[in-house]
DOGU-415043 format. One record per residue (C-alpha): y, z, x; residue in three letters. Coordinates in pm, whole numbers, plus 50000, padded with zeros to 5 digits. Layout:
N
YZXALA ...
//
This chain:
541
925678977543843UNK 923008989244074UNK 923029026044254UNK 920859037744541UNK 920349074744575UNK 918419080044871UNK 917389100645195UNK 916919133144946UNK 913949155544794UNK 914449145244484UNK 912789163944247UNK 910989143143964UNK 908389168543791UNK 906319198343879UNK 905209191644204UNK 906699158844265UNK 909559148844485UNK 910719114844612UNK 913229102444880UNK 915069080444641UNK 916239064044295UNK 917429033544217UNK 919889031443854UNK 920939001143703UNK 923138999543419UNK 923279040843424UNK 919279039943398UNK 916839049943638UNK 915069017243688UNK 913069030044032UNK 911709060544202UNK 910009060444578UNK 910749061244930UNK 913759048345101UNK 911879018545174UNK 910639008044869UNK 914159013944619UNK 916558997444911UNK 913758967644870UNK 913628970844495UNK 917668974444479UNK 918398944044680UNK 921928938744606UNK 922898970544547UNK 926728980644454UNK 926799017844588UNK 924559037944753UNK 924659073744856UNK 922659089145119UNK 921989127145063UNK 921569134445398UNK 917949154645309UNK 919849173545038UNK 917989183044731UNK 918599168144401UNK 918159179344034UNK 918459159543748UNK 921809170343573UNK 921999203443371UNK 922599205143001UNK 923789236742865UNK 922009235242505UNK 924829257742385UNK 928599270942455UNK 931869261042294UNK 933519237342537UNK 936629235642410UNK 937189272242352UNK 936579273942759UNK 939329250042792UNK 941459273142602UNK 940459307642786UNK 941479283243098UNK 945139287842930UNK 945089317242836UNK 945699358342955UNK 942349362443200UNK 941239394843103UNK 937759393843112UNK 936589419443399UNK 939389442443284UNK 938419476843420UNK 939939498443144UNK 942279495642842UNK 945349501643028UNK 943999471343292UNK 943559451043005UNK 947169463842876UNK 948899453343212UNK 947089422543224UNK 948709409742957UNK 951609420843027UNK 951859405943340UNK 950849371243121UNK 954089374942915UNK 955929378643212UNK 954719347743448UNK 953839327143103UNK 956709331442811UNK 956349295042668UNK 952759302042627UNK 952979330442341UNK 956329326242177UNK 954249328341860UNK 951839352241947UNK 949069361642261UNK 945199353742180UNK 943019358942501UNK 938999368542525UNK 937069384742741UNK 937569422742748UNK 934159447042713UNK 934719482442619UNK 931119488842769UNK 932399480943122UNK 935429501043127UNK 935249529443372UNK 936549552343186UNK 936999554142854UNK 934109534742714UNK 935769526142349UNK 937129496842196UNK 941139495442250UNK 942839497241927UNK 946199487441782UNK 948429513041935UNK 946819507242291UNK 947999468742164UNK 951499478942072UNK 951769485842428UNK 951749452842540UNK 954099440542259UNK 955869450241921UNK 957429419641869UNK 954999395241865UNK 951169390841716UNK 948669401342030UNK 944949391841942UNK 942339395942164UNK 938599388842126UNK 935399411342281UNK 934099389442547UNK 931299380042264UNK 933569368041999UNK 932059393641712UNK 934919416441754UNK 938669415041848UNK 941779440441818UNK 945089432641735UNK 948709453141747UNK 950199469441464UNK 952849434341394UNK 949079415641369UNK 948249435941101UNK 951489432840910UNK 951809400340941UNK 947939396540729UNK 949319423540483UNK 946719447840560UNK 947449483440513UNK 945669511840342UNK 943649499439995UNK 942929464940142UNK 939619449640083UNK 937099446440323UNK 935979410240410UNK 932349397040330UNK 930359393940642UNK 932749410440883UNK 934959445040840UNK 938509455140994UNK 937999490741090UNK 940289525340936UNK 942099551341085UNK 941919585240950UNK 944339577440672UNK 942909547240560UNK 945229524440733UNK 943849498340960UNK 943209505341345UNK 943389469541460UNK 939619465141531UNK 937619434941347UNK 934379421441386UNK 932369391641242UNK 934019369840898UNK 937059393040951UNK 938249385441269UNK 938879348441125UNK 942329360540906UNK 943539378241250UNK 942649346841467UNK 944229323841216UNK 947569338041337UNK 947859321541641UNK 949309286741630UNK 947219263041742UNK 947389240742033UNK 949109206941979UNK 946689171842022UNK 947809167142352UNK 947229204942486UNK 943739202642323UNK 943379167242585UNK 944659180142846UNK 941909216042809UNK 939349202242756UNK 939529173243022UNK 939899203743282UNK 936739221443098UNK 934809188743175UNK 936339189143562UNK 934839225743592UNK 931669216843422UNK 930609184343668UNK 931749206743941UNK 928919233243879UNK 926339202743807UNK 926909200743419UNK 925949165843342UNK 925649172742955UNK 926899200742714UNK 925919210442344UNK 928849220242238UNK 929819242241912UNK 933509235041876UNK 933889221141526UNK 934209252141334UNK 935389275141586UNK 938299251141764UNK 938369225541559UNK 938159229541117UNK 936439194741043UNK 934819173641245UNK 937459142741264UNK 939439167741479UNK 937059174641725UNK 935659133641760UNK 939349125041772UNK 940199149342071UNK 936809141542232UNK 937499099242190UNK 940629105542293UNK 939439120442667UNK 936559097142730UNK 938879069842652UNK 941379082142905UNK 938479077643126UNK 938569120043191UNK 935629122642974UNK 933479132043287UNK 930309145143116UNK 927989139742822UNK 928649160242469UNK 926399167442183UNK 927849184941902UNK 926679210541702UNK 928959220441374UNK 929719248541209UNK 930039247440851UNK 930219281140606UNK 930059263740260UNK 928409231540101UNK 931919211740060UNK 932699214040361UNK 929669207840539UNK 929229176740249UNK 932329159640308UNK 931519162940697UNK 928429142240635UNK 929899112440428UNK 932809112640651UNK 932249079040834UNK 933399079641154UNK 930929112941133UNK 928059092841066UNK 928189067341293UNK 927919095641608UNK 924659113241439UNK 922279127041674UNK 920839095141845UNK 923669068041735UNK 925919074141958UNK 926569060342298UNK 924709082542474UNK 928089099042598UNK 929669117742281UNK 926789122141959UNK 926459142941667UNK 923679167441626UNK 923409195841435UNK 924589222541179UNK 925359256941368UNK 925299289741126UNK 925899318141249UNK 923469351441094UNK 924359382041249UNK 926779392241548UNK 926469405741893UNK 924479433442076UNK 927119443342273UNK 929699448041961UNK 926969467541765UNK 926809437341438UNK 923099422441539UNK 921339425741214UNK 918079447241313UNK 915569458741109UNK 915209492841199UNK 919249496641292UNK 920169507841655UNK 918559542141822UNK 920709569141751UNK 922639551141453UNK 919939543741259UNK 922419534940943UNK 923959509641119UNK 922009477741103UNK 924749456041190UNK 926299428641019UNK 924579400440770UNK 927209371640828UNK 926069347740570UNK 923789355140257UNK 920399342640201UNK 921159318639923UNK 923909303140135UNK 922149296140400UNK 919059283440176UNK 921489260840057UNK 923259244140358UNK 919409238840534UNK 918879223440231UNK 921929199240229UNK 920989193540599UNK 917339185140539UNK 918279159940277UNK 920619146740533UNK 917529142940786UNK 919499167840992UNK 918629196441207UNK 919879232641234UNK 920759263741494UNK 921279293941434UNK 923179323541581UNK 920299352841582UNK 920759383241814UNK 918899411341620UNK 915029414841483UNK 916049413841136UNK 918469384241129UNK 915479360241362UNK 912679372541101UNK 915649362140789UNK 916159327240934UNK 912439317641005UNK 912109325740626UNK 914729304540577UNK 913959276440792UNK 910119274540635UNK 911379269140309UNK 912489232440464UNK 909809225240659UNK 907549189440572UNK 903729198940507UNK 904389233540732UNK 905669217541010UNK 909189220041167UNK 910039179041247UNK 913999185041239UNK 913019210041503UNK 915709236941357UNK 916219263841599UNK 917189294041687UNK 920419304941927UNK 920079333542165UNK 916719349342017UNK 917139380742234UNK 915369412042020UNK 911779402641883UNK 908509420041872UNK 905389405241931UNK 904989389041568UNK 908339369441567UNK 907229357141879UNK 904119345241782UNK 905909334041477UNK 908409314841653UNK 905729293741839UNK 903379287241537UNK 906099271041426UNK 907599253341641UNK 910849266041612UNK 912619259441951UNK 914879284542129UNK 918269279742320UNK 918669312642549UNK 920939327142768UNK 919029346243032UNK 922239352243234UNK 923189377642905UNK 920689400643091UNK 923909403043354UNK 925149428043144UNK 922819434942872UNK 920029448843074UNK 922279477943090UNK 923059488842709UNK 919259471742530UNK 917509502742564UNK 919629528342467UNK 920279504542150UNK 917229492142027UNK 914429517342250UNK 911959512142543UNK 909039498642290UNK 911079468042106UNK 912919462542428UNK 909429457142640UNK 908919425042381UNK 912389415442373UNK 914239388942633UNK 910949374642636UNK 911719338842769UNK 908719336242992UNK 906479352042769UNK 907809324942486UNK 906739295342744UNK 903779312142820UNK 903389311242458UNK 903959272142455UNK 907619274642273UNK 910579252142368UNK 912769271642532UNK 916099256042683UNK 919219276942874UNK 922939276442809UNK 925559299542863UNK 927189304042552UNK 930349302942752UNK 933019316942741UNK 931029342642672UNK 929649336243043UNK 930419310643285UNK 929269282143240UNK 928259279243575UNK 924249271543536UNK 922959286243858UNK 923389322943800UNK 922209320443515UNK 918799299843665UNK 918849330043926UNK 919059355443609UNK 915779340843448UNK 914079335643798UNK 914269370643951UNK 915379389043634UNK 918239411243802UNK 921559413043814UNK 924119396043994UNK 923819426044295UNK 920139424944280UNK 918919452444090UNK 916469469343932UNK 914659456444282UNK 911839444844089UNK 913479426143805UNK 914489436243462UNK 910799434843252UNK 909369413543548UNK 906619401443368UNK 909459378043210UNK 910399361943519UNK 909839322843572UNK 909569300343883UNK 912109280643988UNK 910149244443848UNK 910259262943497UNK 913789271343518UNK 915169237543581UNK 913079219343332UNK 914459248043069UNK 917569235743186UNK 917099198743176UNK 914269182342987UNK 913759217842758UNK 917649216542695UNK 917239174442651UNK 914129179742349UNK 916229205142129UNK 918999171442092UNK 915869148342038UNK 916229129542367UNK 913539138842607UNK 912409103642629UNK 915609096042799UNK 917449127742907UNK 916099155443184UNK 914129137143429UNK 914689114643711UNK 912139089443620UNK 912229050743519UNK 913789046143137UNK 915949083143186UNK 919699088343209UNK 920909080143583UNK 922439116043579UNK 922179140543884UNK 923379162844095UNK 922869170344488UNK 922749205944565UNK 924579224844879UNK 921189240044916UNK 917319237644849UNK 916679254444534UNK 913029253044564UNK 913169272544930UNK 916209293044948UNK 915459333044872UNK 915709339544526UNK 919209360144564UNK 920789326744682UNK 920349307344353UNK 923219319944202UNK 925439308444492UNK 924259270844501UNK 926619244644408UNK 927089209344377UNK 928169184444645UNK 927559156844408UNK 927369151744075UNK 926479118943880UNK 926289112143556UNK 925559075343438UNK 924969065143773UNK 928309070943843UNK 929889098344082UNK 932549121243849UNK 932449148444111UNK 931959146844493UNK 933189180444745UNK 
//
């Protein structure tokens, strides 16, 4: 089938813009005027005329957990709480309106003791008890490195006073030694695990509004961590995903990355078949494989990043190693065998420097050809940066974190390591890969905030007036290929993913406004009127 896209500014590369595309078979076969593609296209199926709108190729987040976003969809919405006892009647309110949904217990995320405006502490298991005695009530920090639960939580995991702690994570004491509900990292796993899960068809019907959302913000393509944190194995997750693409709701593209804590698992996840045959670059272009996720350390904002020097006026704390050195030796091991790549969850100094030592002992002849890379990569000094780029270690950020993190980084980690830190333009400037994602739900998944966060470098009211560290900012050009061809080289598919250009992916999306014109504080308001993926519309206002 052949598709005309034409009468737009249709951004192809730096500097280049056409009127048109022609896509045959979900390809771009033609770019040019409107002239030369309705020549080229002759018999033509569909054709849509942008009216002089401006078209993008479509956005791939290089990392969030899709499926958990379905699920926060379901759930109690208390992110943006504005206190503990907001967060309290929140849920509340859910039990009320929603009593099928937590007959067996209440798990929501979202709530952030650090924008509370008053008390600025994590809630805790008698603030919990308040919203119910009867049932478990779980609820995760809006980073997923900490959660509280009530009092029945607690007894239903037979904690009390004496229990051990948990390697890689801790449950927090009260004064008597019993536990006050708080977890963060490996531990919050046991209090999660309480929660029933959803059934098969729950799981369809989530995710298939996740994808809705995500084509209607100009998502085209998602790299998704869900095996590990919504799914256990990996036939789970490829069975929910088949399931939804061959329902025909499977609206956008998904690469998977797959978390794995111990060699069995991860093994028997490699010589699982059905596995195999979806490996990064063997799939159909629409669902594939790609790599092993690990997670090192935990969250800025929950206090667990693993720095080296440990945060300014805690210097004991240094946060939290989630997985030991000789584990994760071993796993990059088992995936370099396995010709496969890696990602990994780093936050703090320490935990970036402990997985580049990690990651080198894999490399071929010094060189990095799995491209294994690192997640969020937000506190660094100058020599990790340098560092990173030597070795060609790309980087999937999240400048939209800034939002909110802009506002606690110095105070944690000090003016002089924060100068160096967030440094995503300095890190192209450098010549690194860089690609964006949200990480949501941690954020929306929403791309153009966070496109407006890394090209003026404030938050989403505009301030500081000159940008957060403006010497970090990028143009809007930079931002998009981040977001697109950047995003499209860290799943080994540049040749065919991120551009609009002959022998690429017929997927795009026609904006409400021009990106490339529109004052800077606009960006985060742009949406889609059109999205295409495959040549083929999947959203339309």
């Amino acid at each position: 089938m052949k598709t005309v896209v034409y009468n737009g500014k249709i951004y192809v590369e730096r500097g280049q813009f056409v009127q048109a595309v022609l896509i045959e078979d979900g390809m771009v076969l033609r770019v040019g005027t409107n002239e030369e593609i309705f020549d080229a296209a002759e018999d033509a199926a569909v054709s849509y005329d942008c009216d002089g709108k401006t078209v993008i190729p479509g956005l791939n987040d290089s990392h969030l957990h899709f499926m958990q976003f379905g699920e926060k969809l379901y759930q109690a919405q208390i992110e943006g709480s504005l206190s503990i006892d907001d967060l309290v009647k929140r849920c509340q309110t859910f039990i009320t309106d929603h009593p099928e949904r937590v007959t067996r217990g209440l798990h929501a995320l979202g709530w952030n003791q650090d924008l509370f405006i008053d008390e600025k502490r994590m809630p805790n298991r008698h603030d919990l008890d308040r919203i119910s005695r009867e049932i478990p009530v779980v609820l995760e920090r809006i980073c997923g490195h900490a959660l509280v639960t009530n009092t029945k939580a607690l007894e239903m995991m037979g904690l009390s006073i004496g229990s051990p702690q948990i390697p890689g994570g801790a449950f927090y004491l009260e004064e008597d030694g019993y536990p006050n509900g708080i977890f963060t990292e490996n531990a919050c796993a046991m209090a999660k695990a309480l929660i029933p899960p959803f059934t098969l068809e729950e799981q369809e019907e989530l995710l298939a509004a996740a994808m809705e959302y995500g084509v209607s913000h100009g998502l085209t393509s998602v790299q998704s961590n869900d095996v590990g944190i919504s799914f256990e194995t990996g036939e789970q997750a490829i069975k929910v995903y088949q399931n939804v693409y061959d329902a025909g709701k499977g609206k956008l593209r998904v690469h998977h990355q797959v978390c794995f804590n111990d060699e069995e698992g991860f093994r028997n996840f490699l010589e699982d078949e059905r596995c195999k045959a979806l490996r990064c670059g063997e799939g159909h272009g629409w669902l594939t494989i790609g790599p092993l996720k690990l997670f090192k350390d935990g969250s800025l904002g929950a206090r667990t990043a693993l720095m080296k020097n440990g945060y300014v006026g805690d210097r004991d704390n240094h946060g939290i190693d989630c997985m030991s050195k000789d584990t994760m030796e071993s796993l990059c091991r088992l995936a370099a065998d396995n010709h496969m790549q890696v990602v990994t969850h780093a936050i703090g100094d320490e935990a970036i420097s402990q997985v580049m030592d990690c990651y080198e002992k894999t490399f071929q002849d010094g060189k990095n050809p799995l491209r294994h890379g690192l997640v969020h990569c937000q506190i660094t000094d100058r020599s990790l940066l340098k560092r990173i780029v030597e070795n060609h270690i790309p980087v999937l950020a999240q400048p939209i974190f800034l939002d909110y993190d802009m506002t606690i980084v110095e105070q944690l980690c000090g003016k002089e390591l924060t100068a160096t830190s967030y440094a995503f333009g300095t890190l192209l400037e450098m010549g690194a890969n860089l690609s964006y994602g949200t990480d949501c739900p941690v954020e929306d998944c929403n791309p153009f905030p966070n496109i407006y966060m890394a090209v003026t470098r404030k938050n989403r009211a505009g301030k500081p007036i000159e940008g957060f560290y403006p010497k970090e900012r990028v143009d809007v050009e930079t931002a998009i290929d981040a977001y697109t061809l950047q995003s499209a080289y860290v799943q080994f598919m540049e040749e065919r993913k991120g551009r609009l250009k002959p022998g690429y992916y017929g997927d795009l999306v026609v904006l409400d406004r021009d990106i490339f014109t529109v004052d800077s504080m606009e960006i985060k308001d742009i949406l889609p009127i059109m999205t295409m993926v495959d040549g083929k519309i999947v959203y339309q206002k």
